[in-house]
N, CA, C and O of each residue as an XYZ file, in Angstrom:
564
protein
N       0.835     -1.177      0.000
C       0.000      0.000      0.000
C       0.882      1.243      0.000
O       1.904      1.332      0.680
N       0.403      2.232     -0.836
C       1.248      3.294     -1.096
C      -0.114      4.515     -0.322
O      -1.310      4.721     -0.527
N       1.137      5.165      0.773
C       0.472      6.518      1.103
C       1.251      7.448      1.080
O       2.348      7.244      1.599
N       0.966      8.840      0.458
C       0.956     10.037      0.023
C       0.260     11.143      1.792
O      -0.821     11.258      2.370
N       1.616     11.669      1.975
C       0.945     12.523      2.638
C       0.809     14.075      1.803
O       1.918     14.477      1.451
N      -0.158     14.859      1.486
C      -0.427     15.959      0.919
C      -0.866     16.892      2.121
O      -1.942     16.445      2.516
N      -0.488     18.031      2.898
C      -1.018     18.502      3.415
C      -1.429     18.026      4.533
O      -0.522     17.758      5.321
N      -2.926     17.739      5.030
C      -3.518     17.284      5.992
C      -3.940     16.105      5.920
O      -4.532     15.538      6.838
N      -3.590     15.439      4.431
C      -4.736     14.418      4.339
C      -3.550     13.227      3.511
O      -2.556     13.244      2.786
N      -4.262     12.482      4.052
C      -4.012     10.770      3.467
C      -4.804      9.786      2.355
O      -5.881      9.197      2.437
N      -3.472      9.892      0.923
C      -4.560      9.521      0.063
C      -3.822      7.813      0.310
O      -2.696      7.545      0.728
N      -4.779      6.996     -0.064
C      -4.601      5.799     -0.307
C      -5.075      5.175     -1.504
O      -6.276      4.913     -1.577
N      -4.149      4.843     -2.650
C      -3.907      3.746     -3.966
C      -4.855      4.414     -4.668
O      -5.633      3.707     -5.308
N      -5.015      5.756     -4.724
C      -5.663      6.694     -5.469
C      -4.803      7.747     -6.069
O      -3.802      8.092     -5.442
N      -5.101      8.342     -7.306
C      -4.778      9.769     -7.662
C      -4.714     10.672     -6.342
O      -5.501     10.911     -5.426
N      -3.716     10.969     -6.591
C      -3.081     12.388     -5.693
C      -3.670     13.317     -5.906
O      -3.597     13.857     -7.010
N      -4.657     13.930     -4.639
C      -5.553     15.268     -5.341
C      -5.411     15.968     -4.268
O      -6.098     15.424     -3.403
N      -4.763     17.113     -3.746
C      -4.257     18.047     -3.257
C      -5.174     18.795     -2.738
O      -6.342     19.026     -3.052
N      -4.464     19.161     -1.862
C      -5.579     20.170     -1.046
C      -5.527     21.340     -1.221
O      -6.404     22.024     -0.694
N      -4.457     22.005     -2.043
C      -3.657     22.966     -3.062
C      -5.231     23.184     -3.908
O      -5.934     24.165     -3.666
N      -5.666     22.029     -4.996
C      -6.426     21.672     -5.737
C      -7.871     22.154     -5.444
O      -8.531     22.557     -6.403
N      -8.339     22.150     -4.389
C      -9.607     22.364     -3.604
C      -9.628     23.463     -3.349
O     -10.562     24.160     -3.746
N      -8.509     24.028     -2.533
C      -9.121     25.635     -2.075
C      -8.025     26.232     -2.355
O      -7.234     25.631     -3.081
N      -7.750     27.295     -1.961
C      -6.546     28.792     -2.488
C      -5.803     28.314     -1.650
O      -6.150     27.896     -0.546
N      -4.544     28.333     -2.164
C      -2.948     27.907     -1.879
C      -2.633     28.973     -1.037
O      -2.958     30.121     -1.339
N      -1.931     28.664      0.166
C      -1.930     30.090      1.085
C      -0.909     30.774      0.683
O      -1.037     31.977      0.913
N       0.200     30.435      0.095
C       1.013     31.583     -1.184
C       1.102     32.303     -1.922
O       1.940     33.176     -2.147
N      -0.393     31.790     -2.705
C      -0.819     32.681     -3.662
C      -1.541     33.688     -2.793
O      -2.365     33.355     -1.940
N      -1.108     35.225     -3.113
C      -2.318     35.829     -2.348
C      -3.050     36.637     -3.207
O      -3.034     36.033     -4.280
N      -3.643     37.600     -3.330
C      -5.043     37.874     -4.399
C      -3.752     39.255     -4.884
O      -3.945     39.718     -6.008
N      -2.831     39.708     -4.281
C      -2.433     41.032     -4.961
C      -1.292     40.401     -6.188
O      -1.206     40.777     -7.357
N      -0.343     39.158     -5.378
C       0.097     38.650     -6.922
C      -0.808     37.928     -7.594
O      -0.324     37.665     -8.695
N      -1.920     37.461     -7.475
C      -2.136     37.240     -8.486
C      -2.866     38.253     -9.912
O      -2.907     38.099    -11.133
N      -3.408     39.392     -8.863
C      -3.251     40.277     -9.833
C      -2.642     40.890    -11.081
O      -2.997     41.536    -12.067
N      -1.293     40.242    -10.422
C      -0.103     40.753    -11.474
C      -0.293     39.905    -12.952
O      -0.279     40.287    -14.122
N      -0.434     38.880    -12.464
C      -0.824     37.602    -13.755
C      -1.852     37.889    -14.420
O      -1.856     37.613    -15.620
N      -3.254     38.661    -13.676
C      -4.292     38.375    -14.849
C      -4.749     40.046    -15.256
O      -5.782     40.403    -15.823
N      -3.501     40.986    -14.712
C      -3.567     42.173    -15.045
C      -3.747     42.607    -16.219
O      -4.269     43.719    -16.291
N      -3.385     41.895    -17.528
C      -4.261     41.714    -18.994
C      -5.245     41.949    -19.204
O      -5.701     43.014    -19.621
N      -5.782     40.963    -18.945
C      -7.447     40.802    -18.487
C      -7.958     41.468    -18.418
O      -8.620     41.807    -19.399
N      -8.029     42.025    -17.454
C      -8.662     43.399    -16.265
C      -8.188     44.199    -17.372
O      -9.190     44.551    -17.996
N      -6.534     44.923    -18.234
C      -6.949     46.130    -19.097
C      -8.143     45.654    -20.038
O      -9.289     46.104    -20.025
N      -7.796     44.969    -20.596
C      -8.683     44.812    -21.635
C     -10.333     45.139    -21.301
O     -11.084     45.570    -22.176
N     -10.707     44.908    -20.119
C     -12.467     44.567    -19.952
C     -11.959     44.821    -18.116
O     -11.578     44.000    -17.281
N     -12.081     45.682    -18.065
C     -12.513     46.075    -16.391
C     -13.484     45.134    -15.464
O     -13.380     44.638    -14.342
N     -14.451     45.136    -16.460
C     -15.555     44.179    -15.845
C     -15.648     42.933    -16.001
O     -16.689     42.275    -15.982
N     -14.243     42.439    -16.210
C     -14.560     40.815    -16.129
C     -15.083     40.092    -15.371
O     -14.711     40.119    -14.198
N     -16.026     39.281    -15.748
C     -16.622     38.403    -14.612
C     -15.608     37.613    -13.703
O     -14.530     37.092    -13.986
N     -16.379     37.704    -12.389
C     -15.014     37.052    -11.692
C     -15.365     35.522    -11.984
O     -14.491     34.740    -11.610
N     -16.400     35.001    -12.538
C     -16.093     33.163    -12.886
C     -14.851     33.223    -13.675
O     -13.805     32.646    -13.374
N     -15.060     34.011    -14.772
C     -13.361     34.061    -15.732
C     -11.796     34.509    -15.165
O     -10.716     34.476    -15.755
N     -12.049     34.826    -14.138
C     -10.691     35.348    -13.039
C     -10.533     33.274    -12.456
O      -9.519     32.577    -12.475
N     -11.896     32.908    -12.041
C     -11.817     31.601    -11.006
C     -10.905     31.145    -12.194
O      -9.678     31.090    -12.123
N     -11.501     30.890    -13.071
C     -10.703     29.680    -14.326
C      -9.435     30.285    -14.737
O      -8.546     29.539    -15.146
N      -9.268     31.397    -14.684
C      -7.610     31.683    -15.117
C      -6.506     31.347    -14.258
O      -5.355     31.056    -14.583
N      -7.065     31.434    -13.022
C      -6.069     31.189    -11.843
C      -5.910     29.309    -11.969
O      -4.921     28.584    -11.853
N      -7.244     29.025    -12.229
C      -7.676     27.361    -12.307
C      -6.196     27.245    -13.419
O      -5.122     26.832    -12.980
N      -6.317     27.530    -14.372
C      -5.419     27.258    -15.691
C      -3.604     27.727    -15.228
O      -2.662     26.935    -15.201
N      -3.557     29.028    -14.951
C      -2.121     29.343    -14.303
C      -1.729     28.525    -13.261
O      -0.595     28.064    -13.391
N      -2.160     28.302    -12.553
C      -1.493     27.813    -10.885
C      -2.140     26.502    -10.653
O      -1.686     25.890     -9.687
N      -3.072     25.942    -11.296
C      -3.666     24.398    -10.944
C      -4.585     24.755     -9.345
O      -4.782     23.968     -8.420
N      -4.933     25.926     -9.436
C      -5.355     25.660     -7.790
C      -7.183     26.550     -8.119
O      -7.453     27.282     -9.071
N      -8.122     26.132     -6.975
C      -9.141     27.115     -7.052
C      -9.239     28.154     -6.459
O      -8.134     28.469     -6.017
N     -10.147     29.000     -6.167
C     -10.169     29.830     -5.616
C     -11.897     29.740     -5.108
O     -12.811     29.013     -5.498
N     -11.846     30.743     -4.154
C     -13.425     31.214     -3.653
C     -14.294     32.865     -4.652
O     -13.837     34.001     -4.776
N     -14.989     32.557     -4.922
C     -15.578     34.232     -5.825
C     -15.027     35.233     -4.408
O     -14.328     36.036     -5.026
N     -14.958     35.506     -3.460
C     -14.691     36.737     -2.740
C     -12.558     37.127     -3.225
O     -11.979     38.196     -3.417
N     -11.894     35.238     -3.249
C     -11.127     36.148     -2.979
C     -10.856     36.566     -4.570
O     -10.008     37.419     -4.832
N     -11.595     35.941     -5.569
C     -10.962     36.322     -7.015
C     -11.486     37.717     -7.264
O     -10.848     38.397     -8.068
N     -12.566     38.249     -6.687
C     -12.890     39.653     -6.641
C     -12.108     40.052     -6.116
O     -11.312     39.803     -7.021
N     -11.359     40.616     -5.215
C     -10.153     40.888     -4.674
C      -9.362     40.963     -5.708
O      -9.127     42.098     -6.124
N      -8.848     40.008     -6.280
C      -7.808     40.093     -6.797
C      -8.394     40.776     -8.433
O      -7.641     41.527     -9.053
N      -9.313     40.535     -8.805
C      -9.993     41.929     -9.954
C      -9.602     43.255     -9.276
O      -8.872     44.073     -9.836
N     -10.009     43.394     -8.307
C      -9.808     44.661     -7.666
C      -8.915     45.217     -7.438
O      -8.918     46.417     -7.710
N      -7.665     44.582     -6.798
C      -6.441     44.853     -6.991
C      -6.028     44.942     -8.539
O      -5.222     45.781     -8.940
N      -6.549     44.155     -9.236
C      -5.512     44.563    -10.745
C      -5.984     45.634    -11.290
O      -5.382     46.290    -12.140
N      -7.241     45.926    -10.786
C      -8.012     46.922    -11.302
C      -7.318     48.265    -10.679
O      -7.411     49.132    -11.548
N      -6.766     48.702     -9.710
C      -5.773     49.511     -8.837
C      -5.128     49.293     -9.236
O      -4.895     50.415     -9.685
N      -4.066     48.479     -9.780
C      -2.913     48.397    -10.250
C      -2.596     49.155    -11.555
O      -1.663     49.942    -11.709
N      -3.554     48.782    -12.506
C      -3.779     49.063    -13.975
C      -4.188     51.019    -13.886
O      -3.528     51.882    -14.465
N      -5.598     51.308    -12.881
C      -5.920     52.284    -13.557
C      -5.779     53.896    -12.078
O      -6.482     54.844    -11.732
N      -4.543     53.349    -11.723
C      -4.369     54.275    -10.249
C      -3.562     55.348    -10.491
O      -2.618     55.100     -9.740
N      -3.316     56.323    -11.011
C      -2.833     57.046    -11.387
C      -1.781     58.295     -9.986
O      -0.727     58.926     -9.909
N      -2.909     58.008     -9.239
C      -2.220     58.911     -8.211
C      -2.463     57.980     -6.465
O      -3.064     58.506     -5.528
N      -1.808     56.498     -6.402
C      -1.867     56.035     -5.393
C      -1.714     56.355     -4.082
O      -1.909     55.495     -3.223
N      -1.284     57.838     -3.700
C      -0.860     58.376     -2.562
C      -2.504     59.508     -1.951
O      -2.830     59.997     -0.870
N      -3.021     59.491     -3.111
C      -4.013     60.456     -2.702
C      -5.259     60.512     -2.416
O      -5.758     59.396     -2.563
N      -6.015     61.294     -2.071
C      -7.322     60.401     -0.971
C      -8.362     60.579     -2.032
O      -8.207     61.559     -2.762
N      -9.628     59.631     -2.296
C     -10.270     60.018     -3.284
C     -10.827     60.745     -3.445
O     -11.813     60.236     -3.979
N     -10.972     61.702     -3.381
C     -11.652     62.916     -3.146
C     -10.994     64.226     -3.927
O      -9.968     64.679     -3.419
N     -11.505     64.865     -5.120
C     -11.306     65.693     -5.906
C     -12.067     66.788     -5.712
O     -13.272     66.547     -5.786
N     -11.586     68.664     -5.341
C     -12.059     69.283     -5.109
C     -11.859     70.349     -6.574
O     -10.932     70.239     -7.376
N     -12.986     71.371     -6.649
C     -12.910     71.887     -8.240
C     -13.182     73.432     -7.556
O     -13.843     73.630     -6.536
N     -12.785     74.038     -8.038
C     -13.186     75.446     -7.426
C     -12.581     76.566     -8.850
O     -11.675     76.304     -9.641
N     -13.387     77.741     -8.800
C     -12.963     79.077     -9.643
C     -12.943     80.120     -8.982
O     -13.760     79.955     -8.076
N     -12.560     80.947     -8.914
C     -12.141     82.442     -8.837
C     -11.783     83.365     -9.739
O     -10.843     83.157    -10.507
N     -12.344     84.258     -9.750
C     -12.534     85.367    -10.369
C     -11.260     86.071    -10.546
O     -11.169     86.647     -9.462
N     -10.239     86.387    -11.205
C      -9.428     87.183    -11.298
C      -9.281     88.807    -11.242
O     -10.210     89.257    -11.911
N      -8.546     89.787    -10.752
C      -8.675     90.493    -10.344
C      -7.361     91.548    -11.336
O      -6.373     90.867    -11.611
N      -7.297     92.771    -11.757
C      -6.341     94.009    -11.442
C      -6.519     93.461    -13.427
O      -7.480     92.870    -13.920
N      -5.330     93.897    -14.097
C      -5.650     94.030    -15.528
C      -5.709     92.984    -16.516
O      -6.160     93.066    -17.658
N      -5.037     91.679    -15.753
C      -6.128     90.502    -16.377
C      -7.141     89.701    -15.798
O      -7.082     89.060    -14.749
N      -7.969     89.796    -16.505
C      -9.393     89.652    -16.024
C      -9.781     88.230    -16.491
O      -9.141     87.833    -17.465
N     -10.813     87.290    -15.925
C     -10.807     86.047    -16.287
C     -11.299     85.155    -14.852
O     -11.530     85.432    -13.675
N     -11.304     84.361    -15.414
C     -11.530     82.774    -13.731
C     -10.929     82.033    -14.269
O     -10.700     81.761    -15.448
N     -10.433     81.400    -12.594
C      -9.057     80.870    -12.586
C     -10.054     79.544    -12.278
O     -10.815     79.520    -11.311
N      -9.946     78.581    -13.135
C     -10.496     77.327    -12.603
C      -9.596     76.193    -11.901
O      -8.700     75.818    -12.657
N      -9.602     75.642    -10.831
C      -8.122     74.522    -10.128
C      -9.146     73.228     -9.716
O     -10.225     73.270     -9.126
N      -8.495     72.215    -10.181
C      -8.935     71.015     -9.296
C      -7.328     70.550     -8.185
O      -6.112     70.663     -8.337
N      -7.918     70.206     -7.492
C      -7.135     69.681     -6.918
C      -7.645     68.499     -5.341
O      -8.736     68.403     -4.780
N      -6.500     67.879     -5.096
C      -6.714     67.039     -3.732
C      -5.502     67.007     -2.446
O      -4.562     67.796     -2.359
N      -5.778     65.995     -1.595
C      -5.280     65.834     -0.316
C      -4.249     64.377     -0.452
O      -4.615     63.206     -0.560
N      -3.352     64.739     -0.419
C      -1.957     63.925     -0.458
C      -1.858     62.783      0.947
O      -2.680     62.568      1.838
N      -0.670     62.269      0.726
C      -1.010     61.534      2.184
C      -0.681     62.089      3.193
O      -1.205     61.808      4.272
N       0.245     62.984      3.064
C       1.237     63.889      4.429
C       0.041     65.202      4.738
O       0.286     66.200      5.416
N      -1.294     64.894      4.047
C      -2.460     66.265      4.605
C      -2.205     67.618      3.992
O      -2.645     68.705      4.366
N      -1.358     67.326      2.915
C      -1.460     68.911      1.727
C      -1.799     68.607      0.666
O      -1.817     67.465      0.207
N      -2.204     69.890     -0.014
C      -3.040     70.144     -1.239
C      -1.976     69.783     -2.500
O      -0.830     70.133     -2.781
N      -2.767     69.082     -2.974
C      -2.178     68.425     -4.278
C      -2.722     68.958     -5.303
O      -3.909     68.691     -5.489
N      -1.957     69.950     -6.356
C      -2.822     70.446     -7.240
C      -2.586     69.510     -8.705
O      -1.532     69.186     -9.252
N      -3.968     69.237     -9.074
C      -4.208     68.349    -10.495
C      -3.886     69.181    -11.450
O      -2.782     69.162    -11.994
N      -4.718     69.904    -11.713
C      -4.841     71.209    -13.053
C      -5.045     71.960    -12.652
O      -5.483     71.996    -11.502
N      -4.786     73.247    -13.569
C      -5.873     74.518    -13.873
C      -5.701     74.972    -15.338
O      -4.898     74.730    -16.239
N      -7.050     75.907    -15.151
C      -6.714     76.559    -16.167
C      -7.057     78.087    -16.230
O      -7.048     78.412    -15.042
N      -7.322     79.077    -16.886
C      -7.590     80.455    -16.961
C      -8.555     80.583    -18.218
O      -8.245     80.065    -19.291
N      -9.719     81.283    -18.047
C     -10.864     80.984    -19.077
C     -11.507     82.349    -19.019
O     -11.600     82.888    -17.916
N     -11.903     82.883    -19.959
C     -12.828     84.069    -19.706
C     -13.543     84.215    -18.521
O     -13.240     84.782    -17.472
N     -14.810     83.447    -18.949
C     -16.129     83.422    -18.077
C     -15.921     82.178    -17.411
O     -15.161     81.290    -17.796
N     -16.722     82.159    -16.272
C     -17.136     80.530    -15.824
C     -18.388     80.800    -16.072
O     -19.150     81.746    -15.876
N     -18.448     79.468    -16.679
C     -19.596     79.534    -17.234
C     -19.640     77.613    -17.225
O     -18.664     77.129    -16.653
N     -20.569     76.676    -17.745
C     -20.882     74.851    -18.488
C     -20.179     75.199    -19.281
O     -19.119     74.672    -18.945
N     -19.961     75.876    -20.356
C     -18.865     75.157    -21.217
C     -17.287     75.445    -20.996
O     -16.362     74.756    -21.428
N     -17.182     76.831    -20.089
C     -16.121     76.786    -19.645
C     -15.694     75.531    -19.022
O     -14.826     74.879    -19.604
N     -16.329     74.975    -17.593
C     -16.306     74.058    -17.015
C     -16.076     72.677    -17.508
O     -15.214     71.938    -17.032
N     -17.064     72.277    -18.706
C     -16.968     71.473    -19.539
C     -15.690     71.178    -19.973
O     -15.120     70.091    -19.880
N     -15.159     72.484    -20.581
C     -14.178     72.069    -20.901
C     -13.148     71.983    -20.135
O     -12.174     71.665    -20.816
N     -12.852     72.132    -18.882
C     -11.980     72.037    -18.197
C     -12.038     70.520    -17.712
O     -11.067     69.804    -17.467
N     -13.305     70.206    -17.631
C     -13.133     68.710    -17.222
C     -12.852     67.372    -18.404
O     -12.407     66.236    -18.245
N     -13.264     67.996    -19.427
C     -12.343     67.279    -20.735
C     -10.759     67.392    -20.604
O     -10.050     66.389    -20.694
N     -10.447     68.164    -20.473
C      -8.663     68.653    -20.561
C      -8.322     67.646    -19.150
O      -7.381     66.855    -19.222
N      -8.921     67.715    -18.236
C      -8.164     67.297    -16.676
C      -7.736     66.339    -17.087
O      -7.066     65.601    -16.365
């Protein structure tokens, strides 16, 4: 009689089926695997996470649970489209009126960094504020 210890369990004069095989490998964790199906995720943001379960199924031989393969969408999804990882989400937009012999509004977006100062995104300088001024300032950002 041939026994296989795998993990926790004892197979006997059977295929070797892992406990790796059954549930998420505690190595793999959902942020690398991000890195692997970070493709994916550019291509279609909204991939279903059944198609995340089977890619990991196909890369690594192992399964996963739908919470943690959402996770790991989520992370690649941060990875791929984070542009400013230090900063809090929160975008503030404000204009002011310019003053003395050039005349105009000063339009600024900006946010809150991690050290608690103002992070400026854009601006710009526009006649009027006005929707299409605005408009267009939020096209350009």
């Amino acid at each position: 009689m041939t026994h296989i210890q795998l993990g926790m369990r004892f197979v006997d004069k059977v295929q070797a089926v892992s406990v790796i095989e059954q549930n998420k490998h505690r190595n793999l964790s959902s942020k690398f695997i991000s890195m692997s199906i970070s493709h994916l995720v550019a291509n279609d943001p909204e991939i279903p996470v059944s198609n995340i379960i089977q890619e990991v199924q196909v890369l690594y031989q192992t399964g996963c649970t739908y919470k943690w393969a959402w996770y790991t969408r989520k992370f690649a999804i941060e990875r791929i489209f984070d542009e400013f990882p230090y900063c809090r989400p929160m975008i503030s937009m404000d204009g002011t009126h310019l003053r003395g012999p050039y005349k105009g509004v000063l339009l600024i977006s900006s946010t809150w960094d991690a050290n608690n100062h103002l992070f400026p995104l854009d601006f710009a300088i526009v006649d009027k504020e006005s929707c299409e001024s605005w408009n267009w300032f939020l096209k350009n950002l």
